[in-house]
Jmol script that loads the backbone (N, CA, C; Angstrom):
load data "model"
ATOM      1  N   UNK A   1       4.400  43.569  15.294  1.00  0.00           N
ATOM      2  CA  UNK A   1       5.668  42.922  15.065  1.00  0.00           C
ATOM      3  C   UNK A   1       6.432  43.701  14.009  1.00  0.00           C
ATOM      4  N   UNK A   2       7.609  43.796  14.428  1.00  0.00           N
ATOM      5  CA  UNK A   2       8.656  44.835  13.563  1.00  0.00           C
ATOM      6  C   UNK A   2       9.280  43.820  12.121  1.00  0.00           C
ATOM      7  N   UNK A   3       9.703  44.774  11.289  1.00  0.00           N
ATOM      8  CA  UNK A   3      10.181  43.891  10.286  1.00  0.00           C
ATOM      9  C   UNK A   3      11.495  42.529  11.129  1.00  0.00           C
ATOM     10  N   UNK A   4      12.437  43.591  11.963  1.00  0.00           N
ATOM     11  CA  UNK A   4      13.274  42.180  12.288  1.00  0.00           C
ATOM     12  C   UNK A   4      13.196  41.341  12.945  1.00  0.00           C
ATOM     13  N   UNK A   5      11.392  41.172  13.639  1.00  0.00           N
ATOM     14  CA  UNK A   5      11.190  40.060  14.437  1.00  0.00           C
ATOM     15  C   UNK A   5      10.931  39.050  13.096  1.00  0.00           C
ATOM     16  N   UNK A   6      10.189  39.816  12.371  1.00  0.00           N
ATOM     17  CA  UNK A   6      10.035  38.693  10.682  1.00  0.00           C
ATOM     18  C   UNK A   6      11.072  38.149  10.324  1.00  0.00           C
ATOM     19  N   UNK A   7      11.863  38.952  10.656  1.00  0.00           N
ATOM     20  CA  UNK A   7      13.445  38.691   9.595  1.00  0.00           C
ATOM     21  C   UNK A   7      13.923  37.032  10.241  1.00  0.00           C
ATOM     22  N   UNK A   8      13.589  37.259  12.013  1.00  0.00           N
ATOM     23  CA  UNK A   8      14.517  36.232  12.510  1.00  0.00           C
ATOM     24  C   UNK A   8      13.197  35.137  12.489  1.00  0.00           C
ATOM     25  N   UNK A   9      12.081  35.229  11.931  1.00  0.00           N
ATOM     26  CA  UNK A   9      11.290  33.987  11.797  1.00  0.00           C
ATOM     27  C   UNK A   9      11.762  33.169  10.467  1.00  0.00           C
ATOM     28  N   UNK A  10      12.177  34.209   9.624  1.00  0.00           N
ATOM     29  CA  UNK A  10      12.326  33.730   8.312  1.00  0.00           C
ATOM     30  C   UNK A  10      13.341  32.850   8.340  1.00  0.00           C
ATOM     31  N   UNK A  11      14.767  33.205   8.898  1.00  0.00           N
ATOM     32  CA  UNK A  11      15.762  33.085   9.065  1.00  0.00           C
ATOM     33  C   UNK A  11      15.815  31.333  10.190  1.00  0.00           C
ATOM     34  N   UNK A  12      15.011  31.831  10.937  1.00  0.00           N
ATOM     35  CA  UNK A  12      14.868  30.429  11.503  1.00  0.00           C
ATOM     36  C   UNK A  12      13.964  29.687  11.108  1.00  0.00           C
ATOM     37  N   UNK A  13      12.901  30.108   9.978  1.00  0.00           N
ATOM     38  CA  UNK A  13      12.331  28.815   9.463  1.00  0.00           C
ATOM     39  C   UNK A  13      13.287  28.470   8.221  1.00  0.00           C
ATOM     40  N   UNK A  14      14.436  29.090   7.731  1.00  0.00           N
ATOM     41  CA  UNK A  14      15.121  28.382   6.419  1.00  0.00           C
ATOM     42  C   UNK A  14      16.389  27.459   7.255  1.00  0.00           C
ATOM     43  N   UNK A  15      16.089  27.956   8.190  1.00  0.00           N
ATOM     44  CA  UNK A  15      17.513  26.707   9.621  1.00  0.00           C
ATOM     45  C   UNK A  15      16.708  25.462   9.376  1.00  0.00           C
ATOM     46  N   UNK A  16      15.423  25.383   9.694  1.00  0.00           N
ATOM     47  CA  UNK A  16      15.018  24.151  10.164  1.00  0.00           C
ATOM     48  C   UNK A  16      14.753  23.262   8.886  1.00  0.00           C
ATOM     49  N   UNK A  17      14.167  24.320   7.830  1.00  0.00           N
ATOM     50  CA  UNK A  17      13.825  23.412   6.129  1.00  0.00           C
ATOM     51  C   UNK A  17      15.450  22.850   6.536  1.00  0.00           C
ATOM     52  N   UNK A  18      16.465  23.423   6.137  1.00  0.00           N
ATOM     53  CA  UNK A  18      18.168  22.990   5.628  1.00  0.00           C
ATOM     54  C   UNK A  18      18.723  21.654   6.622  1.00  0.00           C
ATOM     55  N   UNK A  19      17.823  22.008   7.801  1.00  0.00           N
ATOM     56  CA  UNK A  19      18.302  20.578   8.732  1.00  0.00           C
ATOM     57  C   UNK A  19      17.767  19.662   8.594  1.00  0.00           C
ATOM     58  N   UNK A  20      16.451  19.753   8.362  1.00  0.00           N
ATOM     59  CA  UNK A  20      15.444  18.360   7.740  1.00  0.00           C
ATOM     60  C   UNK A  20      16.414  17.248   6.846  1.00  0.00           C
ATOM     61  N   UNK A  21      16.965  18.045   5.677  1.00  0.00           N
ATOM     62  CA  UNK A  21      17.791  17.214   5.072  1.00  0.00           C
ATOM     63  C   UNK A  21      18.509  16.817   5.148  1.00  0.00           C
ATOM     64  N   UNK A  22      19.640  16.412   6.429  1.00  0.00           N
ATOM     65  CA  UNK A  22      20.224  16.074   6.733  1.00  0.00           C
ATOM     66  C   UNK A  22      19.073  14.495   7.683  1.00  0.00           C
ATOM     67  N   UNK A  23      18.383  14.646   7.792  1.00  0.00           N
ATOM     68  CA  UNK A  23      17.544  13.730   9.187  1.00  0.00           C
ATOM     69  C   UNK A  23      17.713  12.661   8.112  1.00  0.00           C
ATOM     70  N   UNK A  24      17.926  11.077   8.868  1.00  0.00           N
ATOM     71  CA  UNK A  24      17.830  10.212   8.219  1.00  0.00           C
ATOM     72  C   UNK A  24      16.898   9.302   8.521  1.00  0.00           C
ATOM     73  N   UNK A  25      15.796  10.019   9.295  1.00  0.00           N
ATOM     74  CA  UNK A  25      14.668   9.302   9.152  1.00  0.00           C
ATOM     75  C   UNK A  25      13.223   9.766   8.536  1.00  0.00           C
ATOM     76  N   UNK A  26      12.524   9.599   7.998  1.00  0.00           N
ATOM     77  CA  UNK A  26      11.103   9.924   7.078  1.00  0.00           C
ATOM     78  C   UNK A  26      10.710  11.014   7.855  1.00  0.00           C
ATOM     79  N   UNK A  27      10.044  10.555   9.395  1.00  0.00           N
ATOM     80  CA  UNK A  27       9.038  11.138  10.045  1.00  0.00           C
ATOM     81  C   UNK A  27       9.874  12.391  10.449  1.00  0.00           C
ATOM     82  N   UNK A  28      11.344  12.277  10.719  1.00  0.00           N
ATOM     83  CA  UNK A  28      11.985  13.647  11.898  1.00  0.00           C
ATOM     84  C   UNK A  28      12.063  14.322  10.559  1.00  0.00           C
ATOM     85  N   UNK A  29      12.476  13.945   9.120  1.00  0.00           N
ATOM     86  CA  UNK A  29      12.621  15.164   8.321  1.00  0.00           C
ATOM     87  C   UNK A  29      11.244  16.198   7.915  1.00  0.00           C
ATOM     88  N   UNK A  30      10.213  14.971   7.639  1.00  0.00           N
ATOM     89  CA  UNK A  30       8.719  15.666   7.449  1.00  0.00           C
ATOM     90  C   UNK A  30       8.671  16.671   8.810  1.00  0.00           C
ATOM     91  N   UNK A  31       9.039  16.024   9.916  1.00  0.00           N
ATOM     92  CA  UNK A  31       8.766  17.385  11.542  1.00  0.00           C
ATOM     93  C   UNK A  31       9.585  18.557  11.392  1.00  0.00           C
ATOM     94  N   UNK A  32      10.950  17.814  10.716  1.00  0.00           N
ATOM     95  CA  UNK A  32      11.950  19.463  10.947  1.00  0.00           C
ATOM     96  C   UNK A  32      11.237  20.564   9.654  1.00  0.00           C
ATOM     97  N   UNK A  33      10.511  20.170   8.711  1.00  0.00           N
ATOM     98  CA  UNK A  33      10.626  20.096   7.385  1.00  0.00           C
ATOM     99  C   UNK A  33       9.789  21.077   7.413  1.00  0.00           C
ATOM    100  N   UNK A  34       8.193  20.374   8.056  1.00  0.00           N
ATOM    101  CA  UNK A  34       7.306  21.288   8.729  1.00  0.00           C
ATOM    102  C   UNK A  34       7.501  22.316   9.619  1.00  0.00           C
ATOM    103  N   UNK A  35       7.958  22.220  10.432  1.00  0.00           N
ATOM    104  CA  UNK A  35       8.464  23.264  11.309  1.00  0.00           C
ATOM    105  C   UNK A  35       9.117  24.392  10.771  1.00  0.00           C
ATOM    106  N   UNK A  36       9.893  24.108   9.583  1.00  0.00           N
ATOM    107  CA  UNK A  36      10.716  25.197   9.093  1.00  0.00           C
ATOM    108  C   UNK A  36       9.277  26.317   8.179  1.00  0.00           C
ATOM    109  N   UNK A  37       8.726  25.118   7.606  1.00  0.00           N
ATOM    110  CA  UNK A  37       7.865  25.585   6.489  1.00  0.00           C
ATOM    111  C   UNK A  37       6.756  26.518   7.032  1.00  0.00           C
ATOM    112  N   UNK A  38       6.454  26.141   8.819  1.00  0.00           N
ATOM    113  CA  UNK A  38       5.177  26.934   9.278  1.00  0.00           C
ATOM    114  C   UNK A  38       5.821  28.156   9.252  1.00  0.00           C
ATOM    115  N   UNK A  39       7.225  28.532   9.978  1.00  0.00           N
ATOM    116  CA  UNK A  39       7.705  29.670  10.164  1.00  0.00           C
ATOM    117  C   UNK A  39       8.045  30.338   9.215  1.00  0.00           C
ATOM    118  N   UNK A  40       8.354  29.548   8.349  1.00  0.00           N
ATOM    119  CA  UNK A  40       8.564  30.840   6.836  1.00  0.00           C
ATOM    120  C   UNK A  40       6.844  31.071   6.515  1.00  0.00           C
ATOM    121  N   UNK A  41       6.266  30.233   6.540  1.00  0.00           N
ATOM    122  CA  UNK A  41       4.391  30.807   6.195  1.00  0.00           C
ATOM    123  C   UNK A  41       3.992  31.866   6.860  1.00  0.00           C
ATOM    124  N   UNK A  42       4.442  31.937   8.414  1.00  0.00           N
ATOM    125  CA  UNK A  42       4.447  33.410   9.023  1.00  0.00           C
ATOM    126  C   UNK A  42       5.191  34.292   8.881  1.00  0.00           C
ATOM    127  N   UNK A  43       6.070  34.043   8.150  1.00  0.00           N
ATOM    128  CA  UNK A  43       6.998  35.273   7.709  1.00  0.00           C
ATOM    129  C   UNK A  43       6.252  35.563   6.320  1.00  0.00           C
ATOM    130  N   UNK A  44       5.857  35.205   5.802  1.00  0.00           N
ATOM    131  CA  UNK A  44       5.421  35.615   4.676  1.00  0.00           C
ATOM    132  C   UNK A  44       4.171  36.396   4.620  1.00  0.00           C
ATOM    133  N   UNK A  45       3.574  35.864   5.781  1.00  0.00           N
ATOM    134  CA  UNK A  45       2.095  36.494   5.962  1.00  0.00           C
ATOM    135  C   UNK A  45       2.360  37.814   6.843  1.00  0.00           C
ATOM    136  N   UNK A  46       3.385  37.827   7.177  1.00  0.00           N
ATOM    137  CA  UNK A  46       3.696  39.296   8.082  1.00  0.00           C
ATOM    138  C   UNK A  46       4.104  39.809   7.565  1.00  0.00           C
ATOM    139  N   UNK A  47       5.311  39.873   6.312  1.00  0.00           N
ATOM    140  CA  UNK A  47       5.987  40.488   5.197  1.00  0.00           C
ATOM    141  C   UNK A  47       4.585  41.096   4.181  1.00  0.00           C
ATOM    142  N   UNK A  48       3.947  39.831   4.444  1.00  0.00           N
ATOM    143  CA  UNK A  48       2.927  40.593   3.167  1.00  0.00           C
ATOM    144  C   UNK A  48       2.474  39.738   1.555  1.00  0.00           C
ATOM    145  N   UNK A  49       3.866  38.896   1.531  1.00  0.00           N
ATOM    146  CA  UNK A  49       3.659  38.508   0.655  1.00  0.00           C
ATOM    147  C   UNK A  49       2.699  36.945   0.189  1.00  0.00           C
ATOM    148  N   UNK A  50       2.154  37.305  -0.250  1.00  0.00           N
ATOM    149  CA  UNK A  50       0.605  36.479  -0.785  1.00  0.00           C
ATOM    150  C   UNK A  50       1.125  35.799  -1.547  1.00  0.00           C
ATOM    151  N   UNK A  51       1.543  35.298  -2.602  1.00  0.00           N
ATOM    152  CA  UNK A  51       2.336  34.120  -3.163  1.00  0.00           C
ATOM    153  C   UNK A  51       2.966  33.489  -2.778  1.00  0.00           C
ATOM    154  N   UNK A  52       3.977  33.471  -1.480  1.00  0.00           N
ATOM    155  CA  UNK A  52       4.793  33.074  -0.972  1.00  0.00           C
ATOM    156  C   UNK A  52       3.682  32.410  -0.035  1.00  0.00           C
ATOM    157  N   UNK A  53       3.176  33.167   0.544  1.00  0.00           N
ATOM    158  CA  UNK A  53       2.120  32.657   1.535  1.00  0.00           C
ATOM    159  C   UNK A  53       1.477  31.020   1.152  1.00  0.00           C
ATOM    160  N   UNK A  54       0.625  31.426  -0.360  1.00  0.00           N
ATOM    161  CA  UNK A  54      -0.258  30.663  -0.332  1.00  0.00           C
ATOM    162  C   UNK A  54       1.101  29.355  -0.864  1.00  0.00           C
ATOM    163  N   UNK A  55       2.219  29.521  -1.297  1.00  0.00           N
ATOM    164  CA  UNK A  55       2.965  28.181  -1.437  1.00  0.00           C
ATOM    165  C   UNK A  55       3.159  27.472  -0.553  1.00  0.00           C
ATOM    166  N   UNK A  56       3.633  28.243   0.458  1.00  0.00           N
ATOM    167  CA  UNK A  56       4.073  27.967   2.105  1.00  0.00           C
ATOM    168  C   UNK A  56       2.696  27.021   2.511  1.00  0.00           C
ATOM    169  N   UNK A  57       1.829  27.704   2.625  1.00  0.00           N
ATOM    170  CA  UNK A  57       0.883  27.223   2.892  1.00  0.00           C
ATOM    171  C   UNK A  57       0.394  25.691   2.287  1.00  0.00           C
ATOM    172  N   UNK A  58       0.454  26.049   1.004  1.00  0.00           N
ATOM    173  CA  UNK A  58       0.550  23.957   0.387  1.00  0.00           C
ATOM    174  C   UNK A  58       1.203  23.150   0.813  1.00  0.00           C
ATOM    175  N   UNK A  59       2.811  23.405   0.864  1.00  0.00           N
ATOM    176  CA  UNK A  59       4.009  22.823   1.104  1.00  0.00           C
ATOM    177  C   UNK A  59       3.444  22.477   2.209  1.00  0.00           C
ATOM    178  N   UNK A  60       3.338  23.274   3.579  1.00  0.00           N
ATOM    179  CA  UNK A  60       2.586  23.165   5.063  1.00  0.00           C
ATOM    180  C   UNK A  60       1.534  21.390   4.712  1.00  0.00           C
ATOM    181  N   UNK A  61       0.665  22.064   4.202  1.00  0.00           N
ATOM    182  CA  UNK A  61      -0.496  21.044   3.517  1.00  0.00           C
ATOM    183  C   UNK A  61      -0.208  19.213   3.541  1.00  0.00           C
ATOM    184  N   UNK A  62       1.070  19.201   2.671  1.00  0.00           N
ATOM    185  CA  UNK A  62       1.446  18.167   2.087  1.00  0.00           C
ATOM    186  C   UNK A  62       2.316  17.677   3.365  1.00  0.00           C
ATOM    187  N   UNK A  63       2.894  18.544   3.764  1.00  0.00           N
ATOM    188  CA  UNK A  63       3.775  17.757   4.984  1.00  0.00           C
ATOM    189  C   UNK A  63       3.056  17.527   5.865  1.00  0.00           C
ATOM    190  N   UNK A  64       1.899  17.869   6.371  1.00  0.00           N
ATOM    191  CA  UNK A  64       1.337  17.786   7.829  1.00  0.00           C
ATOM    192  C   UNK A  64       0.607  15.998   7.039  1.00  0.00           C
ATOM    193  N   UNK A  65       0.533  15.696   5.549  1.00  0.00           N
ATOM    194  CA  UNK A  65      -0.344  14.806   5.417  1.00  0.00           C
ATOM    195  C   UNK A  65       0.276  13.660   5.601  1.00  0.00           C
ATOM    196  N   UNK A  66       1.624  14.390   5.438  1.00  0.00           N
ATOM    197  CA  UNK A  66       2.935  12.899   5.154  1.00  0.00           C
ATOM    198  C   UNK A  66       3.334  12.718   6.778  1.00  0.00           C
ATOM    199  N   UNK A  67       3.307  13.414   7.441  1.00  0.00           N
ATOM    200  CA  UNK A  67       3.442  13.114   8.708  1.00  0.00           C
ATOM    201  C   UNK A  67       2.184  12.380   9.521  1.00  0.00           C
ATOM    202  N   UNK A  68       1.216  12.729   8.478  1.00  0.00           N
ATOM    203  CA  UNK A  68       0.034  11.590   9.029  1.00  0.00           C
ATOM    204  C   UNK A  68       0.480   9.945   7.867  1.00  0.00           C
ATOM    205  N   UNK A  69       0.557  10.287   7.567  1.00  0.00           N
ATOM    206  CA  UNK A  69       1.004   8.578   6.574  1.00  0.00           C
ATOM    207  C   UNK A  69       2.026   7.790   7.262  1.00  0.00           C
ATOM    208  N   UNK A  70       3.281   8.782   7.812  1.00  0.00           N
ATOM    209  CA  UNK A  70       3.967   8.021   8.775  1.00  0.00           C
ATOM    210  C   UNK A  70       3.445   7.246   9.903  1.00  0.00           C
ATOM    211  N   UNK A  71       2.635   8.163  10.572  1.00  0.00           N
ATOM    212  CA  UNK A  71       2.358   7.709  12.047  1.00  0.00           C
ATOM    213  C   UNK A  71       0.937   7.300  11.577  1.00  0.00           C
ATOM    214  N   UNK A  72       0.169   7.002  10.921  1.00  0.00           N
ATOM    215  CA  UNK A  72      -0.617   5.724  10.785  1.00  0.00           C
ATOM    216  C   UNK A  72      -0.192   4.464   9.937  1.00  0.00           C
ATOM    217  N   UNK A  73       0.817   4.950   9.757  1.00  0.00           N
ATOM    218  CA  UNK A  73       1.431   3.532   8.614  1.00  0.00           C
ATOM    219  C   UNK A  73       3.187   3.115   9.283  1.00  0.00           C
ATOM    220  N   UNK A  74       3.285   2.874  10.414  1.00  0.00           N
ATOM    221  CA  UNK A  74       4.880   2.722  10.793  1.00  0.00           C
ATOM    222  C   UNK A  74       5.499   2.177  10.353  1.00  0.00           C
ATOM    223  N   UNK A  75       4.832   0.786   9.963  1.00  0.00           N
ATOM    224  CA  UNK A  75       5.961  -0.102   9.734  1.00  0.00           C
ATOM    225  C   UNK A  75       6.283   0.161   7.759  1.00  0.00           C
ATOM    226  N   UNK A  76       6.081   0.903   7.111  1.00  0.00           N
ATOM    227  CA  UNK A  76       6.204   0.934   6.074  1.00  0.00           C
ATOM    228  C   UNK A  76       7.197   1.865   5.567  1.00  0.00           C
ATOM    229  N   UNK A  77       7.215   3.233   6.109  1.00  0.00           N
ATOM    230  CA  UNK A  77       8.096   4.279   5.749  1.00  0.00           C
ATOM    231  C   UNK A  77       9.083   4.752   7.114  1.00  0.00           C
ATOM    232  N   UNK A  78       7.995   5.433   8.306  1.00  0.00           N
ATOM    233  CA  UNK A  78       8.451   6.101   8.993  1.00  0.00           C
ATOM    234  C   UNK A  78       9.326   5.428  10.266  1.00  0.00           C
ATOM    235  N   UNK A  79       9.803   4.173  10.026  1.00  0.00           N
ATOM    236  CA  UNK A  79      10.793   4.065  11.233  1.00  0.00           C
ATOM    237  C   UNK A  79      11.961   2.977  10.473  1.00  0.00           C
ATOM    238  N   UNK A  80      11.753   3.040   9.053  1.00  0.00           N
ATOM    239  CA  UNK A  80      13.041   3.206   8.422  1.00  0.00           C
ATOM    240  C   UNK A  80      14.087   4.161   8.685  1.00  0.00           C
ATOM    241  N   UNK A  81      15.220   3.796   8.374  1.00  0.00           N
ATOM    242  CA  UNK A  81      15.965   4.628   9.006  1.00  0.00           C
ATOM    243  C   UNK A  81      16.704   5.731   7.822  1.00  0.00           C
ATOM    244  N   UNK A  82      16.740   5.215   6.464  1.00  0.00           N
ATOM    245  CA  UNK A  82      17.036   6.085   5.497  1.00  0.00           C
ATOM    246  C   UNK A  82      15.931   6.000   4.200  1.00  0.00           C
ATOM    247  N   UNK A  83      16.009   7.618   3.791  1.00  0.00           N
ATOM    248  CA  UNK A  83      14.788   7.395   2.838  1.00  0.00           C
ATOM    249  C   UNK A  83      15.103   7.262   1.606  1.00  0.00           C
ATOM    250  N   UNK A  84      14.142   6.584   0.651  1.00  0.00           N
ATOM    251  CA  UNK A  84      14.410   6.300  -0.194  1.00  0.00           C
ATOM    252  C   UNK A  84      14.485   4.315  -0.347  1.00  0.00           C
TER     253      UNK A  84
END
end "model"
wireframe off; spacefill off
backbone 0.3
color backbone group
């Protein structure tokens, strides 16, 4: 993989983090949120960079857990409709 196939992973995993925040529900922002976050983790691991990586990689961590808290816990967070 060439640097500008990286470029356009990167590029489309910082689309999907920036749209998350707009979602006004728990579970679709944790999905867009994640989604953005896996693709910048592979951009980072193809770029090279190891710090970035292993953050990506937590961030990854924490969202895949919160997307399990949603969908075993519904009626509490994840089908509210705004967070907070």
């Amino acid at each position: 993989m060439g640097g500008r196939m990286s470029d356009v992973l990167g590029y489309l995993g910082m689309v999907f983090v920036f749209a998350s925040f707009i979602m006004r529900n728990w579970l679709w922002l944790h999905v867009f949120n994640g989604i953005g976050t896996a693709l910048l983790l592979i951009y980072a691991l193809l770029s090279g960079n190891i710090v970035f990586a292993v953050v990506e990689g937590g961030v990854l961590a924490l969202l895949l857990y919160k997307v399990y808290q949603d969908l075993s816990h519904p009626g509490e967070r994840a089908l509210r409709s705004e967070p907070g």
